[in-house]
Backbone atoms as SQL, in Angstrom:
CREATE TABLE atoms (id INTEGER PRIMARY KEY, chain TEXT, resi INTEGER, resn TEXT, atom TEXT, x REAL, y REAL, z REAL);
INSERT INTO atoms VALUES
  (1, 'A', 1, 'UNK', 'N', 13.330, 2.104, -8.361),
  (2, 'A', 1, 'UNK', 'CA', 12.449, 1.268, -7.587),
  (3, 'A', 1, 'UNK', 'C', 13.003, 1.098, -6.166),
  (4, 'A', 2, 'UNK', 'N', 14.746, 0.793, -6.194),
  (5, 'A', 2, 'UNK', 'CA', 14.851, 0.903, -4.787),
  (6, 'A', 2, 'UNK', 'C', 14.676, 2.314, -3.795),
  (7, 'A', 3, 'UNK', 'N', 14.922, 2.984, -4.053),
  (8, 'A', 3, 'UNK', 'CA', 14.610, 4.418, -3.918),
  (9, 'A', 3, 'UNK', 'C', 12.770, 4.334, -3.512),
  (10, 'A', 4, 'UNK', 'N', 12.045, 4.132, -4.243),
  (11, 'A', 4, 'UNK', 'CA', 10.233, 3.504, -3.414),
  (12, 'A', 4, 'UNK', 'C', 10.383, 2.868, -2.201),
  (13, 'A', 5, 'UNK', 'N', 11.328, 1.583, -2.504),
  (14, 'A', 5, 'UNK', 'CA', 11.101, 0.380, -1.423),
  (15, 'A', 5, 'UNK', 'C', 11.570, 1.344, -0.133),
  (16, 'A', 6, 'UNK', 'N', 13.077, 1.774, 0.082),
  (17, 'A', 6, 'UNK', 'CA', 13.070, 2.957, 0.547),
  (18, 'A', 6, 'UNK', 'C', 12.036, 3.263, 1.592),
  (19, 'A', 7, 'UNK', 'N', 11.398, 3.922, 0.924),
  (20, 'A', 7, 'UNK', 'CA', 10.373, 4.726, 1.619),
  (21, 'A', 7, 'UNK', 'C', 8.988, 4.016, 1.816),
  (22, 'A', 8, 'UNK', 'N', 9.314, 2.541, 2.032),
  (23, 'A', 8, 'UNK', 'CA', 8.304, 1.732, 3.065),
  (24, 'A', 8, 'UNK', 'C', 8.770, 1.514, 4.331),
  (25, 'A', 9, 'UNK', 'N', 9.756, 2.183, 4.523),
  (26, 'A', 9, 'UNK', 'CA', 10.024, 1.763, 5.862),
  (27, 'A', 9, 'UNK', 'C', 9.932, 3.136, 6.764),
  (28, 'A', 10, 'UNK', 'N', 8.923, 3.276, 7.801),
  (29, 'A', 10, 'UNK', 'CA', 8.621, 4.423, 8.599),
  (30, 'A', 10, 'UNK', 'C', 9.516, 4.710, 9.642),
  (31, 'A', 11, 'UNK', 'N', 9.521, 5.539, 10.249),
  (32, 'A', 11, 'UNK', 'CA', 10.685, 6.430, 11.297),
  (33, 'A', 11, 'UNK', 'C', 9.708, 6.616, 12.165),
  (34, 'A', 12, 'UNK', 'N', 8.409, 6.095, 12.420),
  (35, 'A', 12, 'UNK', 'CA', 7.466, 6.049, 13.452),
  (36, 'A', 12, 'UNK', 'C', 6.301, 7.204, 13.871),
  (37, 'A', 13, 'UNK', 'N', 6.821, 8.567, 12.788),
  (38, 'A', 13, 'UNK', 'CA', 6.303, 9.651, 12.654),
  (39, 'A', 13, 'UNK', 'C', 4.994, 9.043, 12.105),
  (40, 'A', 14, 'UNK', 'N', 3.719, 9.900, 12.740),
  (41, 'A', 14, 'UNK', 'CA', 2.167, 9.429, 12.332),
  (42, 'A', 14, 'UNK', 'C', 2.305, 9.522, 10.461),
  (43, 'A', 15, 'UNK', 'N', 3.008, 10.796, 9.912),
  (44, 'A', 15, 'UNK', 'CA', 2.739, 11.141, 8.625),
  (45, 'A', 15, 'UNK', 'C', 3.303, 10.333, 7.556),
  (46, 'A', 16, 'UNK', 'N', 4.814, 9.782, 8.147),
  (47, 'A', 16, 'UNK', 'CA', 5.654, 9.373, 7.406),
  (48, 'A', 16, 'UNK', 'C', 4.576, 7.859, 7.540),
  (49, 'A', 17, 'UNK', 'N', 4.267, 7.175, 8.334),
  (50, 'A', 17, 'UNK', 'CA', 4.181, 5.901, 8.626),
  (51, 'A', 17, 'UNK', 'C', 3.021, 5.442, 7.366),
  (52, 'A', 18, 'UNK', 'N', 1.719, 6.381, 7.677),
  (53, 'A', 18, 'UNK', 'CA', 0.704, 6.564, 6.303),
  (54, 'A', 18, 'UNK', 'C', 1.805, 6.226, 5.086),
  (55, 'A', 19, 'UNK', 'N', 2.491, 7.471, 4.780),
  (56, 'A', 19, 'UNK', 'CA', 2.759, 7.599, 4.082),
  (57, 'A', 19, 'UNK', 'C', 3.779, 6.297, 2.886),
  (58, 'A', 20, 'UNK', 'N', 4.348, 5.310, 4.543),
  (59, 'A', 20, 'UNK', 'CA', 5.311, 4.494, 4.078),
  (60, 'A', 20, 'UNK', 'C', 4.180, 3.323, 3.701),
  (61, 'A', 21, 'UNK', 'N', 3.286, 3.061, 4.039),
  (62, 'A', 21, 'UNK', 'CA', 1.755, 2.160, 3.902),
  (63, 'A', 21, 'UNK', 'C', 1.294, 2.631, 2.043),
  (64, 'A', 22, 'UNK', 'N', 1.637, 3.829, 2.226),
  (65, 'A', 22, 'UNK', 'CA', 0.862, 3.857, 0.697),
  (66, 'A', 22, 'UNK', 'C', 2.163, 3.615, -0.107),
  (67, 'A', 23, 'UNK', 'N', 2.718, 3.960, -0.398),
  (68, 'A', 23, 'UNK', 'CA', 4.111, 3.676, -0.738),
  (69, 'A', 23, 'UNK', 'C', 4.200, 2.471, -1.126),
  (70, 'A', 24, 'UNK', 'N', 4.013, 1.399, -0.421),
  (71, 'A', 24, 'UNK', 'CA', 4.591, 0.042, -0.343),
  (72, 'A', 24, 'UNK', 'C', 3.288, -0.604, -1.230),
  (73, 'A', 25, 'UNK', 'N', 1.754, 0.061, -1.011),
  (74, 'A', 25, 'UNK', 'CA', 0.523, -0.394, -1.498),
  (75, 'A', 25, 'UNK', 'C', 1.297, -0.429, -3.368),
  (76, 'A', 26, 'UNK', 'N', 1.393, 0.771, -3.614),
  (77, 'A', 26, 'UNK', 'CA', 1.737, 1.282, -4.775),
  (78, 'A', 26, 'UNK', 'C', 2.932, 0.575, -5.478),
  (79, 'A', 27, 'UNK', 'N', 3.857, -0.215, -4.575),
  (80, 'A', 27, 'UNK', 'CA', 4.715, -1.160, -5.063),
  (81, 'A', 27, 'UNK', 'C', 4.209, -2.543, -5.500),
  (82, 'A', 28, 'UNK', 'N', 3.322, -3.082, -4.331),
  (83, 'A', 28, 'UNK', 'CA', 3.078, -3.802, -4.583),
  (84, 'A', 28, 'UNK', 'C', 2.147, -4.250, -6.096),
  (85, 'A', 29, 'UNK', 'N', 1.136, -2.984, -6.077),
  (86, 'A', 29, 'UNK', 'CA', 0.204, -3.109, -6.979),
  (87, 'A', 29, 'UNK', 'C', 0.754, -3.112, -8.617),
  (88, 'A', 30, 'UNK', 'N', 2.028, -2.257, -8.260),
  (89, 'A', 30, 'UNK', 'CA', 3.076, -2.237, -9.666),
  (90, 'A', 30, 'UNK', 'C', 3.777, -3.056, -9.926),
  (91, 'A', 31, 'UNK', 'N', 3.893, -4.301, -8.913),
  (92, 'A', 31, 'UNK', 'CA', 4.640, -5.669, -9.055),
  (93, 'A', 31, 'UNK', 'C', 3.657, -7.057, -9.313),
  (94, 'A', 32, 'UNK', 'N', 3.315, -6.817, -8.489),
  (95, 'A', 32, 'UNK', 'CA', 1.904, -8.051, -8.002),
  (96, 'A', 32, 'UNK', 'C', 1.379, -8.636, -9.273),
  (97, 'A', 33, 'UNK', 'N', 1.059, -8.359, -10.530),
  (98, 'A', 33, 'UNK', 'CA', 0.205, -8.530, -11.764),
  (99, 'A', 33, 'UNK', 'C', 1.500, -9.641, -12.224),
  (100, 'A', 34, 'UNK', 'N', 2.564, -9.146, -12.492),
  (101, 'A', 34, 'UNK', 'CA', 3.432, -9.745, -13.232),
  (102, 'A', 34, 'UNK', 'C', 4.064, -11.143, -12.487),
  (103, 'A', 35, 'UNK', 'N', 4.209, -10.862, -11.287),
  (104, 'A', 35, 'UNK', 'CA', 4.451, -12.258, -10.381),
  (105, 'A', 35, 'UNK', 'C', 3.561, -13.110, -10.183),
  (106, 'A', 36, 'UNK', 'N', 1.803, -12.557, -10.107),
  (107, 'A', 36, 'UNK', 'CA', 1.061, -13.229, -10.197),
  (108, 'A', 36, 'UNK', 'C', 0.865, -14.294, -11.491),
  (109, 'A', 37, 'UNK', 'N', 1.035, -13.551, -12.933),
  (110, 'A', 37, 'UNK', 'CA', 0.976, -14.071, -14.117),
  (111, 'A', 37, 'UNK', 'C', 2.156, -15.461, -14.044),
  (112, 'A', 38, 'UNK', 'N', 3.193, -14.842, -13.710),
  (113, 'A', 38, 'UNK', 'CA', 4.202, -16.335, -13.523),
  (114, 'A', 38, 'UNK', 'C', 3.803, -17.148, -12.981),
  (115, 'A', 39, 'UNK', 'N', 3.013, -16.918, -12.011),
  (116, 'A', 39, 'UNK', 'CA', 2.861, -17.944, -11.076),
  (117, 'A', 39, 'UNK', 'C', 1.859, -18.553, -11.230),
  (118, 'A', 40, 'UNK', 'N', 1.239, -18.444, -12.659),
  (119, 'A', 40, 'UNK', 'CA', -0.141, -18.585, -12.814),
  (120, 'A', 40, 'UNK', 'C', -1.710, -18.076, -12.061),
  (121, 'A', 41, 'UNK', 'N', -1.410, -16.832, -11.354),
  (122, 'A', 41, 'UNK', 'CA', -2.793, -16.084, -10.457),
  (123, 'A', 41, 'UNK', 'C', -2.776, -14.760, -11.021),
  (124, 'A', 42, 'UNK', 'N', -4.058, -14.284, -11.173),
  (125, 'A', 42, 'UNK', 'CA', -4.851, -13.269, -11.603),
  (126, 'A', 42, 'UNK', 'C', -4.738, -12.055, -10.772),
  (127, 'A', 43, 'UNK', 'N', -3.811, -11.034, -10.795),
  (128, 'A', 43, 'UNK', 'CA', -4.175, -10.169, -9.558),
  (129, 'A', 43, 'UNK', 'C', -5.755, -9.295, -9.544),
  (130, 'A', 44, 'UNK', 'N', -6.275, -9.858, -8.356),
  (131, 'A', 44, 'UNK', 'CA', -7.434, -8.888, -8.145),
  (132, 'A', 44, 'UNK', 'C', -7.857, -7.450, -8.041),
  (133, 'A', 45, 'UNK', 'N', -7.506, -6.930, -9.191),
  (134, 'A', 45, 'UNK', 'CA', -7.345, -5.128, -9.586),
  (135, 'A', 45, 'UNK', 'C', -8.714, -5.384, -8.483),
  (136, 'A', 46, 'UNK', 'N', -10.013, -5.421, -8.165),
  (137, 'A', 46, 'UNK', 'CA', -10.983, -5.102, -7.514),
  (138, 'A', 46, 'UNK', 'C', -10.545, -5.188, -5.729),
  (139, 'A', 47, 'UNK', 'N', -10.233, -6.344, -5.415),
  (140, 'A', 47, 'UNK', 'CA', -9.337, -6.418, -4.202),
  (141, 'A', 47, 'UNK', 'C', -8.437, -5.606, -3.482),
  (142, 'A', 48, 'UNK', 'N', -7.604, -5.293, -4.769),
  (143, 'A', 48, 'UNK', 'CA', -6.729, -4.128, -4.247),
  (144, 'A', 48, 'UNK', 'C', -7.338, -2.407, -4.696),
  (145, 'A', 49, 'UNK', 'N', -8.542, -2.376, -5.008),
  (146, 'A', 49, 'UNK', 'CA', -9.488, -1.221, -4.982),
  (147, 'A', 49, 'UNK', 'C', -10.069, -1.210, -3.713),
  (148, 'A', 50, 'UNK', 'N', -10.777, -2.566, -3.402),
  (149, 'A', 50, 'UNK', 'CA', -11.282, -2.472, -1.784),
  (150, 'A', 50, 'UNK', 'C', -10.348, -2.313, -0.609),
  (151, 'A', 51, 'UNK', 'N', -9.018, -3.235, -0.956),
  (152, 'A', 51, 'UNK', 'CA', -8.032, -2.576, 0.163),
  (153, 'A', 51, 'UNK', 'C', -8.088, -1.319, 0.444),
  (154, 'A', 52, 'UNK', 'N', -7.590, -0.388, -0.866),
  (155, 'A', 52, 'UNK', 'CA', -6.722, 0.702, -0.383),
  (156, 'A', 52, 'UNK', 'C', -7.746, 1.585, -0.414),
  (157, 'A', 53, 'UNK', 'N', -9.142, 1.418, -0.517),
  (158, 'A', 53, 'UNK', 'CA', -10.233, 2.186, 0.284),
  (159, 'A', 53, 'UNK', 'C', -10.443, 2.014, 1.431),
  (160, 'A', 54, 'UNK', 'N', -10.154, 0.569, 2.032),
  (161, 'A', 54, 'UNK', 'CA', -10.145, 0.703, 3.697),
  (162, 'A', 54, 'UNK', 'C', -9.242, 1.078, 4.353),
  (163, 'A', 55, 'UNK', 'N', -7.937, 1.035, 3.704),
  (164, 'A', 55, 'UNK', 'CA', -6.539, 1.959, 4.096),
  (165, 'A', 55, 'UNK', 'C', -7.052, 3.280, 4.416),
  (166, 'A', 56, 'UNK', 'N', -7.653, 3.737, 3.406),
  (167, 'A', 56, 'UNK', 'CA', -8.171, 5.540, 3.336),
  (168, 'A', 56, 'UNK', 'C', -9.084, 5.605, 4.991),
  (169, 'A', 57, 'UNK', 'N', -10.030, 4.626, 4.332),
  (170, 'A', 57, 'UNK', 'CA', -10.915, 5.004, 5.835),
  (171, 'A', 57, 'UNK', 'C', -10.233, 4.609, 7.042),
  (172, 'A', 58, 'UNK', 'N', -9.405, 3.911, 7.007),
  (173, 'A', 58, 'UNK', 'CA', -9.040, 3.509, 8.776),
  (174, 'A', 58, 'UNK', 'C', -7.894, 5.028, 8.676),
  (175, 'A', 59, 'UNK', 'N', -7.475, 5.855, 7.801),
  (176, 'A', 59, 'UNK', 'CA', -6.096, 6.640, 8.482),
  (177, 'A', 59, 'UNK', 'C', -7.277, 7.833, 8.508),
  (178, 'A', 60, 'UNK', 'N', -8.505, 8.310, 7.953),
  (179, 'A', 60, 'UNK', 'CA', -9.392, 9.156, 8.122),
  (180, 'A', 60, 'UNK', 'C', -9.942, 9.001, 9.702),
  (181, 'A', 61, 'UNK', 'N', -10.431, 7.655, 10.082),
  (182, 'A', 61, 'UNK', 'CA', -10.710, 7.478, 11.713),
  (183, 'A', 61, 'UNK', 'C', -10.071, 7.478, 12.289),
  (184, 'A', 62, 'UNK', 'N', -8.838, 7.174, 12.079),
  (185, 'A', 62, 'UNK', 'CA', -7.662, 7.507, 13.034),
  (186, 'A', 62, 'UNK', 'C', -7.017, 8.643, 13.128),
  (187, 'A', 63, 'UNK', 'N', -7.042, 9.784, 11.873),
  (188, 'A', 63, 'UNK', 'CA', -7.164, 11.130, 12.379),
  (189, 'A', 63, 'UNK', 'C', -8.342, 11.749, 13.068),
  (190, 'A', 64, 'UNK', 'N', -9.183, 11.252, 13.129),
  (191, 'A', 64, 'UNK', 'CA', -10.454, 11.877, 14.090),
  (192, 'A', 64, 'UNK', 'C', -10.064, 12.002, 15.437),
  (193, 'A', 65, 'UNK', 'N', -9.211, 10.609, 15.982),
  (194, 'A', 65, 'UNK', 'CA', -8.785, 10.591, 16.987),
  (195, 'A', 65, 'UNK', 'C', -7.870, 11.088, 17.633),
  (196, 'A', 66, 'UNK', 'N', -6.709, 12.188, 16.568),
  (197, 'A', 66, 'UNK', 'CA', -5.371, 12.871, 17.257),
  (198, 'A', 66, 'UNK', 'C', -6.029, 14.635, 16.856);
């Protein structure tokens, strides 16, 4: 897992930076349920479906632009 966390942190490169964004999405989403449950909150599996579809579309418009 530290070895993931790792690789949320970008070197400023356009590819790596995506890349450290999904990375960290994918941590979170693999952590988030179980901290939520302690803490008594529900993680929003639908929420984090709509996130990381607008993740997709904003790095798709922002390759339009380079």
């Amino acid at each position: 897992m530290y070895g993931r966390y790792v690789k949320t942190f970008s070197n400023g490169d356009y590819t790596h930076l995506w890349a450290a964004i999904f990375t960290a999405c994918e941590l979170f989403r693999e952590i988030a349920p179980a901290v939520g449950e302690r803490l008594g909150f529900v993680y929003d599996r639908q929420e984090d479906a709509n996130m990381t579809a607008y993740l997709n579309w904003m790095k798709s418009e922002w390759e339009k632009t380079i």
